[in-house]
PAVOVEX-52058 format. One record per residue (C-alpha): x, y, z. Coordinates in steps of 0.2 Angstrom, whole numbers, plus 2048, in hexadecimal, padded with zeros to 3 digits. Last residue first. Example, Ala and Ser with C-alpha at 12.3 -4.5 7.8 and 13.67 -1.06 7.14 Angstrom:
8447FB82483E7EA827
END
This chain:
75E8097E775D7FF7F776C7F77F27758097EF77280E80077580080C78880080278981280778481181979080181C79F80C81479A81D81C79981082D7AB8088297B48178267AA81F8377B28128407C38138377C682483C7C682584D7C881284D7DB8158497E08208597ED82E85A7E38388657DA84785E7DC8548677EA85D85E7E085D84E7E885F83D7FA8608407F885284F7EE8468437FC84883680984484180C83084280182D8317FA81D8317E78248357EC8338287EC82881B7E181B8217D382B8207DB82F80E7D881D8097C681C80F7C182D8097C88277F87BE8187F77AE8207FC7AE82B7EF7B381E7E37A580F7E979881F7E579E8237D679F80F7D078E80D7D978681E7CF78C8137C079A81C7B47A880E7B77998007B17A27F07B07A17F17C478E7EC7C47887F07D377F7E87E17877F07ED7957E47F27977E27E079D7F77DE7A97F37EF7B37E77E57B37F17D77BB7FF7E47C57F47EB7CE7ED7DC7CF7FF7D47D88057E37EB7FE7E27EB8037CF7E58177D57F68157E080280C7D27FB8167C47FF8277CF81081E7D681481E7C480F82F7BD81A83A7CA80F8477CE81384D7DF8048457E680A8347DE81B8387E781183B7F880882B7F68168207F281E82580080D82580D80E81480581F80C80881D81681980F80F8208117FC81880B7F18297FD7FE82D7F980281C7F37EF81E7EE7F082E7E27FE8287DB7F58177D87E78257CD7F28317C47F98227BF7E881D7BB7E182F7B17F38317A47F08207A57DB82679B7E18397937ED83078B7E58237887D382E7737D582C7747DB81977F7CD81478F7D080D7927CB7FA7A37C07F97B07C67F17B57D57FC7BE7CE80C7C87C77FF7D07D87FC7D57DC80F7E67D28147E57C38087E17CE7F77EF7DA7FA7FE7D17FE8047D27EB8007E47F08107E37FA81D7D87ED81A7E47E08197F47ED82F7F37EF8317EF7DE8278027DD8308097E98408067DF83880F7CE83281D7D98448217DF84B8237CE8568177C18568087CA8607F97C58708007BC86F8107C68728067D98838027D08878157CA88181A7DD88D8117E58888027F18897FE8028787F880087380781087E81480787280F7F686380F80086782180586E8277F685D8217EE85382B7FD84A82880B84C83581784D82E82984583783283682983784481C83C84B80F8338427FF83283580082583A80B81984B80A81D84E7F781D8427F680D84F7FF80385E7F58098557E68058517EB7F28637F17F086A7E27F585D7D97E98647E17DD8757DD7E18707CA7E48677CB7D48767D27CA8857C57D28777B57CD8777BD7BB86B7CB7B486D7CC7A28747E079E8687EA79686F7FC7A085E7FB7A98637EC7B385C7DA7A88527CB7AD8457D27B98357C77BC83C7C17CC8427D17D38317D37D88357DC7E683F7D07EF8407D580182E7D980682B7DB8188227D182381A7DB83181C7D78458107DE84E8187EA85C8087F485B80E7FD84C8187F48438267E684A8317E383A8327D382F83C7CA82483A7BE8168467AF81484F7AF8048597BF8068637BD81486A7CE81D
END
């Protein structure tokens, strides 16, 4: 497995999605026991960083992913896997460094510039379309990180509400408010709506969520990014009239 050249897996659909290999290792200089990292030391941690994203996006959907896991599939013991990552979280979150760095070209930048009133539904759908591809490519990465963040673990809560502020002040200018002002009815309103969208690609992502809650709905992502996209057009129309 090289570790220079970035690799991909086919995602649903048979797209092929790139994955990300380094985690940030660049801006680590030293394993949690203090130690200088060295050629040796980056090529173990990026061992352990490759070995974690071939599970979670290439092994299949029972597969439990755990630290043992990775460090079985690194070939590693566990004392080793220890001096760079001291829990699971703290390896998932390398692991979402290098993926919201991918962020802004695959659904942020649709935000910057103000939508005309004419093209609001067309651009409201192209947004929520590309936040879905983008859970789309990272499913599991994020319904983990998700699932420890509802569990309580502090990290992957900053890490989750951190991924949303963007979007939300993004969403706050594209009705005419002033993002500055967190306690704005724009602010509450762009909130609102921000966590109805995330939870909707949450369970539009999720292999088996839409059969536990409703047997007859068919595992199809317009079902729920359609009316994401008309909610989102419907409250951006509403807080520029007022």
């Amino acid at each position: 497995m090289g570790d220079a050249a970035p690799r991909f897996a086919t995602g649903e659909g048979g797209e092929a999605a790139p994955l990300p290999v380094r985690g940030g290792a660049g801006s680590v200089s030293h394993n949690l026991a203090g130690q200088k990292l060295g050629r040796k030391g980056r090529d173990t941690r990026d061992r352990i960083i490759a070995a974690a994203v071939e599970l979670i996006y290439c092994a299949p959907p029972e597969t439990q992913i755990s630290l043992s896991a990775v460090a079985r599939a690194a070939n590693l013991g566990m004392t080793s896997l220890y001096n760079y990552f001291s829990d699971l979280p703290e390896l998932l979150l390398a692991l979402l460094e290098g993926v919201m760095a991918t962020a802004e070209e695959r659904y942020l930048a649709m935000l910057r510039q103000r939508w005309a009133d004419a093209e609001l539904a067309d651009r409201c759908y192209e947004f929520i379309a590309g936040y879905h591809d983008f859970w789309a490519r990272h499913t599991r990465l994020l319904h983990l990180r998700n699932s420890l963040s509802d569990g309580g673990d502090q990290r992957m809560i900053d890490q989750r509400v951190g991924a949303t502020q963007p979007i939300i002040r993004r969403i706050v200018e594209q009705m005419d408010g002033d993002p500055r002002q967190p306690r704005s009815p724009a602010s509450a309103m762009a909130t609102v709506l921000m966590i109805g969208i995330e939870r909707s690609v949450t369970i539009a992502t999720d292999r088996e969520l839409p059969i536990l809650i409703a047997q007859d709905i068919q595992h199809d992502a317009n079902h729920f990014l359609r009316p994401c996209a008309r909610l989102m057009e419907m409250a951006i129309r509403d807080m520029r009239a007022g």
